[in-house]
C-alpha positions in Angstrom: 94.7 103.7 111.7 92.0 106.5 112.8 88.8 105.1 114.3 85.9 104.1 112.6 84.1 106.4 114.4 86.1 109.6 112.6 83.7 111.0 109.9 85.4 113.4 107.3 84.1 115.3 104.1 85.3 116.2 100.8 84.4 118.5 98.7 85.4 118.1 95.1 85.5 114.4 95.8 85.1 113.8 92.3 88.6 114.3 90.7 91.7 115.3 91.4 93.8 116.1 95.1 90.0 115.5 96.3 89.7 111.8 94.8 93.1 111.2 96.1 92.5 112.5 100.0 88.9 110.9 99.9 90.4 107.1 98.8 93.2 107.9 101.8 90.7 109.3 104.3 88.7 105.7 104.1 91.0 103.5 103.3 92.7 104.9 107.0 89.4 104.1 108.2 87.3 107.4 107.9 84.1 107.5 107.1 83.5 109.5 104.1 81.1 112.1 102.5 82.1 113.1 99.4 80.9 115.9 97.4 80.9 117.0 94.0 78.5 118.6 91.1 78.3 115.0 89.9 77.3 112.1 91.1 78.5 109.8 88.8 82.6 111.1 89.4 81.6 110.5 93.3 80.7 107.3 92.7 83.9 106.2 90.5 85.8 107.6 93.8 83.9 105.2 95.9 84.4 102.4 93.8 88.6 103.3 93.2 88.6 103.0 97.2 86.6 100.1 97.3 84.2 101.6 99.7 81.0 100.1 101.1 77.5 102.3 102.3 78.9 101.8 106.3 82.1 104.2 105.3 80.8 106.6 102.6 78.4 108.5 101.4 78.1 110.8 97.8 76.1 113.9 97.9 75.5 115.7 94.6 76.3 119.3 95.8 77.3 123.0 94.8 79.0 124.4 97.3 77.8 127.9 95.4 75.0 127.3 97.0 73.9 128.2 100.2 70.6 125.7 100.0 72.6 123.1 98.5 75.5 123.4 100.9 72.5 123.0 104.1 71.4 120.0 102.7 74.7 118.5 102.1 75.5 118.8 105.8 71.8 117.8 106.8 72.3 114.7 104.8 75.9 114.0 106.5 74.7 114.4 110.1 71.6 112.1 109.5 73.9 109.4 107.9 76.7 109.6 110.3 75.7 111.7 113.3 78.8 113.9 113.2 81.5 115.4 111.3 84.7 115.7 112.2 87.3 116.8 109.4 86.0 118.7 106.6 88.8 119.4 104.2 87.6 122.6 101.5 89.2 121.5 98.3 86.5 122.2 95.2 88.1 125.1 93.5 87.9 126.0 89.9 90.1 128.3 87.6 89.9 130.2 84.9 92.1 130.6 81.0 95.2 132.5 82.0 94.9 135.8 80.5 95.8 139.6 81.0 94.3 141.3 84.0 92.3 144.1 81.9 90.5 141.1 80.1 89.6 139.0 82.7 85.7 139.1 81.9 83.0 139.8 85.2 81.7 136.6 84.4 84.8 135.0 84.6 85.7 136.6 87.9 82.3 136.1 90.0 82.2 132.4 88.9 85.9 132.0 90.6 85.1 133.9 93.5 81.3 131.9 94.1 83.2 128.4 94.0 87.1 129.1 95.7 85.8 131.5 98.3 81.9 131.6 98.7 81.8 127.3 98.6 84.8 127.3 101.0 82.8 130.2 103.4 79.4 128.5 103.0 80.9 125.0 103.6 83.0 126.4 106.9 80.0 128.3 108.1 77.6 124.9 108.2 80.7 122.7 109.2 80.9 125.3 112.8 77.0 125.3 113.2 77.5 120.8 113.2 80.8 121.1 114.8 79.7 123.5 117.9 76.4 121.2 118.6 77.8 117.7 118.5 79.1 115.8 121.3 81.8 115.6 122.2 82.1 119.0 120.9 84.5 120.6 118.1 86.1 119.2 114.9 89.0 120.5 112.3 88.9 122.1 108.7 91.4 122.1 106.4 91.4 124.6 103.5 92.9 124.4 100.2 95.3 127.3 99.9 97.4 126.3 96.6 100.9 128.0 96.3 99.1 130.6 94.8 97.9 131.9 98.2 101.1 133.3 98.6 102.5 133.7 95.6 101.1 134.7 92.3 101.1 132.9 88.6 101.6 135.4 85.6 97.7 136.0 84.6 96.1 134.8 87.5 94.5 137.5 89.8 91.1 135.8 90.1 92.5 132.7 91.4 94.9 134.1 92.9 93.0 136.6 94.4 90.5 134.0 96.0 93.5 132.0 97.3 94.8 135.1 99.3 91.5 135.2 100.8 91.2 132.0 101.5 93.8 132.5 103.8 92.3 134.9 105.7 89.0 132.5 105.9 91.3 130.1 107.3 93.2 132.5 110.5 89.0 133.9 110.9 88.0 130.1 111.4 91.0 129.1 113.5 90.2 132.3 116.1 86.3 131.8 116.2 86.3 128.0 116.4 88.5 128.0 119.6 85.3 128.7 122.1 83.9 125.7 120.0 86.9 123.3 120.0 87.1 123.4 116.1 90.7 123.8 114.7 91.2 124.9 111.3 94.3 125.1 109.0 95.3 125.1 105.6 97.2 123.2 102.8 99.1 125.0 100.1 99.8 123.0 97.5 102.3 123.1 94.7 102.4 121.3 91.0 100.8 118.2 92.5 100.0 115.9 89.1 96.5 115.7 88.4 94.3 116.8 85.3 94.9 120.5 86.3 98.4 120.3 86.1 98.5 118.4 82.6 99.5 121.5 80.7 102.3 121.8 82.9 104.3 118.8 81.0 104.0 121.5 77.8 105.3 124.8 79.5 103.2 127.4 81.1 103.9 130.9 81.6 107.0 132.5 83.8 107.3 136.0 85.2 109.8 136.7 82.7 107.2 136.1 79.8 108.6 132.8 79.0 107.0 129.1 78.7 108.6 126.6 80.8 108.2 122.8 81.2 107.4 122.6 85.3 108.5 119.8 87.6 105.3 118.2 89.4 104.8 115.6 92.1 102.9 112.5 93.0 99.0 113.6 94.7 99.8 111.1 96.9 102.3 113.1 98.9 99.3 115.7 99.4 96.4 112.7 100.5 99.3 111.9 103.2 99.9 115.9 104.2 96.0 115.9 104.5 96.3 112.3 106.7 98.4 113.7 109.1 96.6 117.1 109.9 93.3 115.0 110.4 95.3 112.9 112.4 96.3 115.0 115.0 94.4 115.9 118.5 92.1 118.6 118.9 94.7 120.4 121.2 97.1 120.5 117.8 97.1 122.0 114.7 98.8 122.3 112.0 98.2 125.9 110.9 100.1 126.1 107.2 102.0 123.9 105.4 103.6 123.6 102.0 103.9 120.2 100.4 105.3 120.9 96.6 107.6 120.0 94.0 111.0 119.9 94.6 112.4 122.1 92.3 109.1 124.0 91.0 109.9 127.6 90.4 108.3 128.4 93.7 111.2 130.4 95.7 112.6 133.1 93.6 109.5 132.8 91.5 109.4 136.3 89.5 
């Protein structure tokens, strides 16, 4: 069991892989600040892990916000004094449809939340990071399989998810002077609400529908437990945690 004195954030704490990794992350004895556009989802994640004020703290956010996103980590440091895991997971998507239709609308809100939120959030995270003592911490991005390898109709989230990737190598070369390490999770068909629509066939390469094998979240909120886990001197730079036999490899 990690120390009480290991303080971690979520963001999009309020549903999801985030509700999952948040209940892990304190009931391995993290404290944690979770963060979410609503409080009352941050709160039901609180109560499922049957957390107290010593070991958690929800902070109404928008990580689309750069204002929003300062206060969030002002808040953290005056509860808790430190932080020393963030994991970037609030992401959004939008209706699969064909590139030439995807509207700008569409497009700038995916890039403000999956890319901007995850910058804004790692760029406050290295200013609390690089002042605390003892210095340094870790960040863990969400990547999704899709940061690899594309979905038919997908090039907004996709797109964000490639670049994510390339936030994540940036942070793990300018965090050394600091001590922060930073690595990422891609992950594939976990079952939550997003992945609901798989049990009624989505879109192949080959234009068909098919039914898609998913997997417990928990195997992602124990992924996430290790990388936190580890010593500063370690990191776990990529990994894949997915369903067995989604159509992943050979995908297209």
């Amino acid at each position: 069991m990690e120390s009480m004195s290991k303080v971690a954030m979520v963001t999009g704490a309020g549903s999801g892989i985030g509700r999952s990794v948040s209940i892990a992350l304190i009931k391995n004895g993290y404290r944690v600040v979770l963060t979410g556009r609503h409080e009352s989802t941050l709160q039901e994640t609180i109560s499922l892990a049957e957390a107290g004020e010593s070991n958690s703290l929800a902070v109404a956010a928008d990580v689309v916000d750069p204002e929003s996103v300062k206060q969030l980590f002002a808040e953290t440091l005056a509860a808790f004094g430190r932080l020393d895991v963030l994991f970037n997971n609030a992401g959004i998507n939008v209706p699969a449809v064909p590139l030439e239709d995807v509207s700008y609308e569409d497009w700038q809100s995916i890039v403000a939340t999956n890319l901007t939120g995850s910058f804004l959030c790692t760029q406050e995270a290295f200013k609390l990071m690089r002042d605390q003592t003892p210095q340094g911490g870790r960040i863990i991005n969400n990547g999704s399989i899709s940061a690899s390898t594309p979905r038919p109709m997908s090039a907004p989230y996709t797109a964000t998810k490639h670049a994510i990737t390339g936030l994540t190598k940036s942070a793990s070369l300018d965090g050394r002077k600091y001590n922060i390490a930073c690595g990422q999770i891609d992950i594939g068909n976990a079952s939550t609400d997003m992945t609901d629509r798989m049990q009624h066939g989505v879109p192949q390469a080959d234009g068909s529908l098919a039914v898609e094998p998913t997997m417990s979240v928990d195997n992602v909120a124990n992924a996430i437990l290790y990388m936190a886990s580890l010593p500063l001197d370690a990191n776990v730079q990529f990994l894949t945690v997915m369903a067995t036999q989604m159509p992943l490899v050979g995908r297209g």
